[in-house]
C-alpha positions in Angstrom: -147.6 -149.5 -73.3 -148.1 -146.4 -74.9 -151.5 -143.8 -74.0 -153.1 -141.6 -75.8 -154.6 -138.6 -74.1 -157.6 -136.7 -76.0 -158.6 -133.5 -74.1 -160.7 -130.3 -74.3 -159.1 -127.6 -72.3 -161.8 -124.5 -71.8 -161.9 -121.9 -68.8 -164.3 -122.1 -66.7 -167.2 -120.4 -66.8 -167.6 -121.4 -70.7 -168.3 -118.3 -72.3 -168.8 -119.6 -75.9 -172.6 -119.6 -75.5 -173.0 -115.7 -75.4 -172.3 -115.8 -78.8 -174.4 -117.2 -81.6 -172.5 -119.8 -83.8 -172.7 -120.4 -87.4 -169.5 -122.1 -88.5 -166.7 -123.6 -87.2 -166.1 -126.4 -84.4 -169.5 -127.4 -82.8 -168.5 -130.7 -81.3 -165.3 -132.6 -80.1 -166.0 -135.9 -78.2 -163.7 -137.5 -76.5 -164.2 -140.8 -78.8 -163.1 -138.4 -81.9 -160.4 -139.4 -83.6 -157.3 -137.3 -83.8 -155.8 -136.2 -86.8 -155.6 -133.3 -89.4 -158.6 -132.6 -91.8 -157.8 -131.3 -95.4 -160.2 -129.3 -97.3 -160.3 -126.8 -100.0 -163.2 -125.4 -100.9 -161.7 -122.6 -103.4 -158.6 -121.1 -104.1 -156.8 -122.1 -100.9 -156.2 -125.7 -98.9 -157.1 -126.1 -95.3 -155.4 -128.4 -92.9 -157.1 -127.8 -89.7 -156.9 -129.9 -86.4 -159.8 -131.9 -84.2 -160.5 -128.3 -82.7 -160.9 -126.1 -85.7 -157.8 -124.3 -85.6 -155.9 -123.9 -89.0 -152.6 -125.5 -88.6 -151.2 -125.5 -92.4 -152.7 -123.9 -95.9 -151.6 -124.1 -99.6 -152.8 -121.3 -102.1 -153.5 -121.8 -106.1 -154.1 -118.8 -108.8 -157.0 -121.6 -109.6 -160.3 -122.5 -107.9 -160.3 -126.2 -106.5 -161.4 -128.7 -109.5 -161.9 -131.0 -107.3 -159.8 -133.1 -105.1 -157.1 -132.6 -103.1 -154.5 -134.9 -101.2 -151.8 -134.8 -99.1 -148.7 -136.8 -100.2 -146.6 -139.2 -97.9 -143.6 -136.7 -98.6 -145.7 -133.8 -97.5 -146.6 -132.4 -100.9 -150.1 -131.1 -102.0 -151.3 -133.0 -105.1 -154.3 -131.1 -105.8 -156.8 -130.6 -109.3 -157.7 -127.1 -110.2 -160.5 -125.6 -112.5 -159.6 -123.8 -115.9 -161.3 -122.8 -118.5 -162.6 -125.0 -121.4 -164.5 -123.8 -124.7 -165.3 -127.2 -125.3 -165.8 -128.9 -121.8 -168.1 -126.9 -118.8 -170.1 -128.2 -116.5 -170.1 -129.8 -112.4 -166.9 -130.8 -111.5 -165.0 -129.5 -114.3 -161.3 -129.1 -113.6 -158.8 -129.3 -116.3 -155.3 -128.8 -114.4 -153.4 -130.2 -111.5 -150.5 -129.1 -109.5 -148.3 -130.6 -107.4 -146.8 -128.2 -104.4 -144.5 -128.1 -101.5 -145.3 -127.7 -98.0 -144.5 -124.6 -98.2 -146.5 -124.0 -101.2 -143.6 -124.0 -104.0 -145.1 -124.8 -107.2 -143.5 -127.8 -108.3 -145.2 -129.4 -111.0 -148.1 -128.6 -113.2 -149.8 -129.8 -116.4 -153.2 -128.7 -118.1 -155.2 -131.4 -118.9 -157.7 -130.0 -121.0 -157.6 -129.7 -125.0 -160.5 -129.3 -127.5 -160.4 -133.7 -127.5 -160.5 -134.4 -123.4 -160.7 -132.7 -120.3 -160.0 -133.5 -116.6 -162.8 -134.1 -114.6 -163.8 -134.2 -110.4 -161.0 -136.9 -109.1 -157.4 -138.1 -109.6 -155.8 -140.6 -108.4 -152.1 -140.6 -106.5 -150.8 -144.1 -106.9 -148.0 -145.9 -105.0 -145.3 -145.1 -108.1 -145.7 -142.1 -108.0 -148.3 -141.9 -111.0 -151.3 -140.2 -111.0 -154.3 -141.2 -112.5 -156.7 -138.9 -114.3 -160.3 -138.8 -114.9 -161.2 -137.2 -117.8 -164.5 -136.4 -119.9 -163.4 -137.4 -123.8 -165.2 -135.7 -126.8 -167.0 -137.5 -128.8 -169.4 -135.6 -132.2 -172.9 -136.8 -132.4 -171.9 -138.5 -135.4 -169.5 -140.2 -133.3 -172.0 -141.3 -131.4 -174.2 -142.3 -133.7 -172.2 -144.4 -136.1 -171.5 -146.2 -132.4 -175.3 -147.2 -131.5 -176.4 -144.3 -129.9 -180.3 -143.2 -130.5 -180.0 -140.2 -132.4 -182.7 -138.8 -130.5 -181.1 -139.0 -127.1 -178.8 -136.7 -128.2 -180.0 -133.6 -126.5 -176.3 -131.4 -126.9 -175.3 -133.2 -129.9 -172.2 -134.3 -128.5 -171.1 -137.2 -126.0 -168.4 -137.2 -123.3 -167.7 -140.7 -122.9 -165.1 -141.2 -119.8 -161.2 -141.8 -120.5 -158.6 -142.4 -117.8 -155.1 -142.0 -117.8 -151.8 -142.6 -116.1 -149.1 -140.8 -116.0 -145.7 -139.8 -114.9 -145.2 -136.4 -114.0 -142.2 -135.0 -115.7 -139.7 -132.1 -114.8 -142.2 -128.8 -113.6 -144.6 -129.1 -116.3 -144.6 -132.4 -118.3 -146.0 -135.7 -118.5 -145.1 -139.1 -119.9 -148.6 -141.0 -120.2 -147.9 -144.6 -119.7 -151.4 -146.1 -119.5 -155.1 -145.3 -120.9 -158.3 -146.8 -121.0 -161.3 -145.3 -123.0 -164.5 -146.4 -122.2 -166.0 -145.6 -125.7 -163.9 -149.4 -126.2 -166.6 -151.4 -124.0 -169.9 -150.3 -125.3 -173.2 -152.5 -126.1 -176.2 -151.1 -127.8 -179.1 -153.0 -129.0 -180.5 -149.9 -130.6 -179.2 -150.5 -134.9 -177.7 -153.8 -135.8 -176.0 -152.2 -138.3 -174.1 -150.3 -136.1 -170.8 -151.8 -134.2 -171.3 -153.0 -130.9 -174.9 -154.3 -131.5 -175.8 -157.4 -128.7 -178.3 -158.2 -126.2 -177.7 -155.9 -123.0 -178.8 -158.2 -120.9 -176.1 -161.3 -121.6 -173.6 -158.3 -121.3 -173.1 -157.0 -117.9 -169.0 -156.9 -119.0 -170.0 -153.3 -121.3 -172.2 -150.4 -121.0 -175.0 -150.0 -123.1 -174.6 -146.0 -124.8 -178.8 -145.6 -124.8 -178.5 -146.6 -121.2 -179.1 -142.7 -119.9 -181.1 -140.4 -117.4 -183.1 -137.6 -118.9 -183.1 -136.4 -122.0 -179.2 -137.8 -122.8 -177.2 -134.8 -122.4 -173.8 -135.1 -123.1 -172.0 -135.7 -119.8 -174.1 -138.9 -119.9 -172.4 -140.3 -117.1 -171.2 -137.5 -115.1 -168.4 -139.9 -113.6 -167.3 -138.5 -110.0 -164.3 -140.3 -108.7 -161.8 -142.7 -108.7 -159.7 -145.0 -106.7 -156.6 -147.1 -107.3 -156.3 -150.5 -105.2 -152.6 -151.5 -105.5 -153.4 -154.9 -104.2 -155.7 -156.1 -107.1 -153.8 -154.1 -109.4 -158.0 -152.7 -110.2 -159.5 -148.9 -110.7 -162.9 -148.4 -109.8 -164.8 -145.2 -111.0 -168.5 -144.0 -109.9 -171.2 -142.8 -112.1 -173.6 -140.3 -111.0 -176.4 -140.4 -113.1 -176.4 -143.8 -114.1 -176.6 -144.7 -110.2 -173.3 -147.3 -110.7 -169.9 -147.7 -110.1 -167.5 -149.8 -112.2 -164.2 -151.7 -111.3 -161.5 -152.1 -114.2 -158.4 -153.9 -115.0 -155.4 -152.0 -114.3 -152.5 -154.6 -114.9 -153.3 -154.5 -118.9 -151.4 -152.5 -121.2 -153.2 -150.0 -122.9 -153.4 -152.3 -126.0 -155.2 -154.6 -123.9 -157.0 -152.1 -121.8 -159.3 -151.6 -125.5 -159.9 -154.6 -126.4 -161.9 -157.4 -124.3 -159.0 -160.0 -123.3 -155.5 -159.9 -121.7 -154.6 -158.7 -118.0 -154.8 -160.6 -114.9 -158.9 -161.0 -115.3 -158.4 -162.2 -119.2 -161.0 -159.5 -119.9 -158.5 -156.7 -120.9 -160.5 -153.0 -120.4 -164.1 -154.6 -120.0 -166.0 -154.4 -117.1 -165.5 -156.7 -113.9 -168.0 -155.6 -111.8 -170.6 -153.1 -111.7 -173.2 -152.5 -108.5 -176.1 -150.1 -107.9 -178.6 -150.1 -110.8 -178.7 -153.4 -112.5 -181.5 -151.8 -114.8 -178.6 -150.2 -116.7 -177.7 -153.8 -118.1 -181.4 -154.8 -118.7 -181.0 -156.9 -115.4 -183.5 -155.0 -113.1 -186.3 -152.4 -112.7 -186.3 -149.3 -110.8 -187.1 -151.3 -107.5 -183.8 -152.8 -107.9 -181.8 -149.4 -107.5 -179.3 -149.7 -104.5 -177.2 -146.3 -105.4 -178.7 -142.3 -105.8 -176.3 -140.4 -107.3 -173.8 -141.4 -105.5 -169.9 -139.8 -104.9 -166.2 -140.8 -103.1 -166.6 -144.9 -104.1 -163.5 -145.9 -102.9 -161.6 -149.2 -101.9 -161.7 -148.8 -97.8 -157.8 -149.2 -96.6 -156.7 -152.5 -95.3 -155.5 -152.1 -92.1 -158.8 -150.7 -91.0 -162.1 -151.7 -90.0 -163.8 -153.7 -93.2 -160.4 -153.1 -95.3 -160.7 -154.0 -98.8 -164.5 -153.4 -98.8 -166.2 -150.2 -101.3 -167.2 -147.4 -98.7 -170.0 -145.3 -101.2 -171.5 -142.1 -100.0 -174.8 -142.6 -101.5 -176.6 -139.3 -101.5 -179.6 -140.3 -102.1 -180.9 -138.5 -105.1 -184.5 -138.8 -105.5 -185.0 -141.2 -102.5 -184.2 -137.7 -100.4 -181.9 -139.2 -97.7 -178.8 -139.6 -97.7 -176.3 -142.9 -96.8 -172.7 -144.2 -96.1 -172.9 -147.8 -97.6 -170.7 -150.5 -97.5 -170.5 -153.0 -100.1 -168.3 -156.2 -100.1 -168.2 -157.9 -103.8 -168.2 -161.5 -103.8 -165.4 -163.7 -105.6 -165.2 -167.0 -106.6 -161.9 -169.8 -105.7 -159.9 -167.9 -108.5 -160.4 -164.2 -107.0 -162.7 -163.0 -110.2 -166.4 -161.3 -109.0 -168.7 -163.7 -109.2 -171.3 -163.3 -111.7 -174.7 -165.3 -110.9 -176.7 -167.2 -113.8 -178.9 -164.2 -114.0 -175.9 -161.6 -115.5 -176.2 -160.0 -112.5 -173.7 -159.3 -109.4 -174.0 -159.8 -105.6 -174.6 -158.3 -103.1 -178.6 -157.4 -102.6 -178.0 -154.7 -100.7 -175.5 -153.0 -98.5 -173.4 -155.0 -95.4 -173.3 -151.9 -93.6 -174.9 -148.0 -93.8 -175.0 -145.3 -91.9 -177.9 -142.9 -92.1 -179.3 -139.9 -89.3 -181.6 -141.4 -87.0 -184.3 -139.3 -88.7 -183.2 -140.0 -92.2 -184.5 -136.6 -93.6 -182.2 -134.7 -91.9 -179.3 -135.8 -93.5 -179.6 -134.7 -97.0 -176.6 -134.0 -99.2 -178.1 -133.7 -102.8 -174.4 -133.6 -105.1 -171.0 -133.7 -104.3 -169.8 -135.2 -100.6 -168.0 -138.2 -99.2 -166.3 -140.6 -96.3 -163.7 -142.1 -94.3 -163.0 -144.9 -92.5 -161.0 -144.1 -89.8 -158.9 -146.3 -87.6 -161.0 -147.8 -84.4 -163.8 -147.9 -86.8 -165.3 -144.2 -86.7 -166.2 -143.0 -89.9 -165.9 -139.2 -91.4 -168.5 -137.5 -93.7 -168.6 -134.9 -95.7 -172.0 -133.3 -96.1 -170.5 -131.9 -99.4 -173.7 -129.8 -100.1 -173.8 -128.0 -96.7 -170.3 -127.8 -96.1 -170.5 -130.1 -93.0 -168.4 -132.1 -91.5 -168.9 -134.9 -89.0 -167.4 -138.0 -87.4 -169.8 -141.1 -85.8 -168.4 -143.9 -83.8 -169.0 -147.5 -83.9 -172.4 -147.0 -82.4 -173.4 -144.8 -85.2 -172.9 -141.8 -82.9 -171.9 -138.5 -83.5 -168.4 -137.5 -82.1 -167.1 -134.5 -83.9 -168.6 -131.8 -85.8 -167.2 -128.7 -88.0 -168.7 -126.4 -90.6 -166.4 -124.8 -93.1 -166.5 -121.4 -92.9 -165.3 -120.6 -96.5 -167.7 -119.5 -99.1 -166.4 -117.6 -102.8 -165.9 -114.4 -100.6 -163.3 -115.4 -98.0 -163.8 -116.6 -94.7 -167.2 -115.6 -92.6 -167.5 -114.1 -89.3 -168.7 -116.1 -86.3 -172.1 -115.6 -86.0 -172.8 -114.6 -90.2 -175.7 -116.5 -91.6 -174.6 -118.7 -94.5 -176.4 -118.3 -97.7 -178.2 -121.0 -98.9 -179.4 -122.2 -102.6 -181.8 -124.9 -103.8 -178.8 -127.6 -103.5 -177.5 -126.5 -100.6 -175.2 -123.8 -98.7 -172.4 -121.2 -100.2 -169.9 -123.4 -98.3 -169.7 -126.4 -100.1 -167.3 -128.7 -100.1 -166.1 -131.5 -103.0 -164.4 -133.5 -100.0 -162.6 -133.5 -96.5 -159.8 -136.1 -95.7 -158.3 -136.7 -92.2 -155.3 -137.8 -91.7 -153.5 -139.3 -88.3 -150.7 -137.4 -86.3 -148.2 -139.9 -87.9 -148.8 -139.7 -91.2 -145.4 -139.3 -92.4 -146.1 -136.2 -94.2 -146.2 -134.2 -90.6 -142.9 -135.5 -89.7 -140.5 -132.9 -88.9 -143.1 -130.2 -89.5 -144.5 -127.7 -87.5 -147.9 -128.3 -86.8 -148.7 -125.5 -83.9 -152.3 -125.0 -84.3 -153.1 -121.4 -84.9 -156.7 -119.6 -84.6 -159.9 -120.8 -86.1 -160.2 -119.9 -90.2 -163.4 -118.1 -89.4 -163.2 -114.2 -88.9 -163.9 -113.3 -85.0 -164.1 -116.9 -83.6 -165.6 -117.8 -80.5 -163.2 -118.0 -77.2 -162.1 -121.2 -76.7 -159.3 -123.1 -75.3 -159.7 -126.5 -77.0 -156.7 -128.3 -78.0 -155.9 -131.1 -79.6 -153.4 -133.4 -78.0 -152.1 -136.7 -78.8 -149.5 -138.0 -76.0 -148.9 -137.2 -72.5 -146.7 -135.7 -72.5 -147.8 -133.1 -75.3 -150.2 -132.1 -72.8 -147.8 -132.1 -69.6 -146.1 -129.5 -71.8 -149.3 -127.3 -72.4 -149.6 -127.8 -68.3 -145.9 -127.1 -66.9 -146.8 -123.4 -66.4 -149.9 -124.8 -64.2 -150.2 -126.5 -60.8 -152.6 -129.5 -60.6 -155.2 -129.3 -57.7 -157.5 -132.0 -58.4 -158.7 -134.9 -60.3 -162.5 -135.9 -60.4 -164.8 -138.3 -62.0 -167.4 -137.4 -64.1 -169.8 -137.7 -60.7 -167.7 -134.7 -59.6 -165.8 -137.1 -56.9 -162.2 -136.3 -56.3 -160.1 -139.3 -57.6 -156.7 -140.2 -58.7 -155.2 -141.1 -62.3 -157.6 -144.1 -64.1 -157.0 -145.6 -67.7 -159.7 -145.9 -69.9 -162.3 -143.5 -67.8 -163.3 -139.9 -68.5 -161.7 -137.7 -65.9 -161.5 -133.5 -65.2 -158.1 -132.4 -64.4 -159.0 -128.7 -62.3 -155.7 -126.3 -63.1 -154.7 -123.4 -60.3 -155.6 -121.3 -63.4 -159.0 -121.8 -63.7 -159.4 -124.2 -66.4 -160.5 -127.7 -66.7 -159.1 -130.8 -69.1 -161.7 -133.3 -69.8 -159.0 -136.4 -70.9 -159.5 -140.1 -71.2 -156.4 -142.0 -70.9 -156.3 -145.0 -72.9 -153.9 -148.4 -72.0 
């Protein structure tokens, strides 16, 4: 049977303490999980190991707008932000790029017109596809011949959210082969001589267009992401400000997809299950609000721990704490969410969440999200501070790295990030880790390199993943001694902490697992 060996490697005496540390690697536990974590916070992508050090990078001529991934085949698929005349505000994007490893451009497309926009997320699906979150523009007389209170119209404009599918073609093409329009599942019970016109309440399948926070600005629903489950053939998509996320039918054709029948659900493009804020279908009051402003709701993979489940990182907005929640939608015999007699949908609250053990302090006001990582640790993104962390099983903290980017360029070790009223200069949309076999590493070279930050503190940590990785980093050294943690000489153990001491000086702190 195979081990894995997970190590810190530092000289002895540690001299990282004379030095005052702002960003970077703070924490590396034993119980971390190892794998690469991609980020990018502006211009350039970051693929850094469990110890800080930058092992890969992509740059763009555009800032990040926002996501980012890292293909199977080892391309970059990331969205980028352009200019709009029309469309500006958080998460704007507008363009997405596809690039080699080695950071060839090879596909692009601008997604931004005077009639839609890309927005925040994308989605890379198993075809190849991608799909795309867009805001769509709608005129205040659009909105009002469709129900909307002409006095929640505070820009005089809507952006309603579309999605769409498509196939990149050649370096800068696209064949779109699937849309949905929300503006096709609306209910209003505002003017009954208006389309649309119904009772909210009996209607949890559409959303209602007076249903709004604040005045009704036009990015009414300030939709933050989106995720493709292959296996249900469903997208689900998270609104911000209405505190909900929504899952859709993807197996329609986009005939279907705007009207209210055909697909696997027979509901075409309607709604098949909503969660969060049930007062946004007349089905609730404010005491019934489960999500804050809430980012990254996404299916949770199925080979891991609570696969097929919604992870949400519920920041909290308002309530001034933030969460990781877990949500597992009922279904009944035939495998459709199960609506109860009240037009409203299970569960009551969360199966599982994760806050700090003094809530307070772990606050992430916009942006942000999580992982679930194999063995059941889960990754965060504190989005607002640019703050990365890793908690095991227990709910305990294992890892911990603070990106060191802000709009400038990296920041010297030691340099005082600036802060503002919603967070820190370093904030981050998202970070993603991704495990030594992915198949995009194979056949790369992933030789760690130094820290991003400028004048990084000493340290010989090192990320290892075999045994005989590690007998490599050693075969210039000559083992003296093992000990336990009690500092008692011992031999090799599986599934223990132990301290190998080197002729050179330095110590490895490895647990060997069967």
């Amino acid at each position: 049977m195979k081990k894995k060996s997970l190590a810190f490697i530092f000289f002895m005496p540690f001299i990282a303490f004379a030095q005052i540390q702002t960003v970077g690697l703070f924490q590396y536990d034993t119980d971390a999980f190892d794998g690469y974590k991609l980020f990018s916070p502006d211009e350039g992508t970051y693929l850094i190991d469990n110890c800080g050090k930058l092992v890969h990078s992509w740059q763009s001529n555009y800032n990040a707008g926002n996501a980012a991934y890292l293909l199977e085949e080892g391309t970059l698929l990331r969205a980028c932000r352009i200019q709009n005349t029309v469309f500006s505000g958080g998460g704007s994007g507008g363009r997405v790029e596809k690039r080699e490893w080695d950071n060839t451009l090879l596909w692009s497309y601008n997604f931004s017109d005077n009639n839609y926009h890309q927005h925040h997320d994308i989605e890379p699906m198993p075809n190849g596809n991608i799909l795309v979150l867009c805001w769509e523009y709608k005129s205040s007389i659009d909105a009002i011949m469709a129900g909307r209170d002409p006095s929640a119209l505070a820009d005089n404009e809507l952006w309603p959210t579309y999605i769409m599918e498509v196939q990149p073609q050649g370096n800068n093409g696209i064949n779109i082969v699937w849309e949905w329009y929300l503006w096709d599942h609306l209910v209003q019970d505002f003017d009954p001589s208006k389309p649309n016109y119904g009772v909210v309440a009996n209607q949890a399948e559409l959303l209602d267009i007076n249903f709004y926070s604040g005045n009704g600005k036009k990015d009414w629903l300030h939709c933050n992401s989106i995720d493709y489950n292959a296996q249900t053939d469903e997208i689900i998509i998270s609104s911000r400000t209405l505190s909900e996320f929504y899952i859709i039918d993807h197996s329609t054709t986009t005939v279907e997809a705007a009207s209210h029948s055909g697909g696997n659900s027979g509901k075409g493009g309607d709604i098949l299950y909503r969660w969060g804020n049930p007062s946004g279908y007349n089905n609730g009051s404010i005491n019934d609000k489960k999500l804050f402003g809430q980012h990254d709701v996404h299916w949770i993979v199925d080979s891991l721990q609570d696969g097929g489940k919604i992870m949400i990182f519920n920041n909290g907005q308002g309530r001034g704490f933030s969460s990781i929640d877990i949500v597992n939608p009922p279904k009944d015999g035939s495998g459709n969410y199960f609506l109860n007699t009240n037009n409203t949908f299970d569960p009551d609250s969360a199966e599982w969440t994760y806050t700090d053990p003094n809530p307070t302090n772990f606050y992430a006001s916009y942006i942000s999200g999580a992982q679930r990582l194999k063995g059941g640790n889960t990754l965060i993104c504190d989005g607002a501070h640019g703050t990365f962390f890793e908690v095991d099983n227990n709910k305990t903290q294992v890892w911990k790295y603070i990106n060191p980017i802000i709009n400038s360029g990296p920041l010297s070790q030691g340099t005082a990030i600036a802060t503002s009223q919603n967070g820190w200069a370093n904030a981050t949309f998202r970070c993603t880790r991704y495990a030594p076999n992915y198949p995009a590493f194979l056949g790369r070279n992933l030789v760690a390199g130094a820290p991003i930050e400028i004048n990084p503190i000493p340290s010989n940590c090192d990320m290892s993943t075999t045994i005989s990785e590690q007998e490599n980093l050693n075969k210039n050294k000559e083992l003296l001694y093992i000990t336990d943690l009690l500092g008692r000489k011992t031999s090799h153990e599986n599934n223990k902490i132990l301290f190998f001491i080197y002729d050179d000086g330095t110590v490895v702190k490895k647990l060997l697992l069967e």
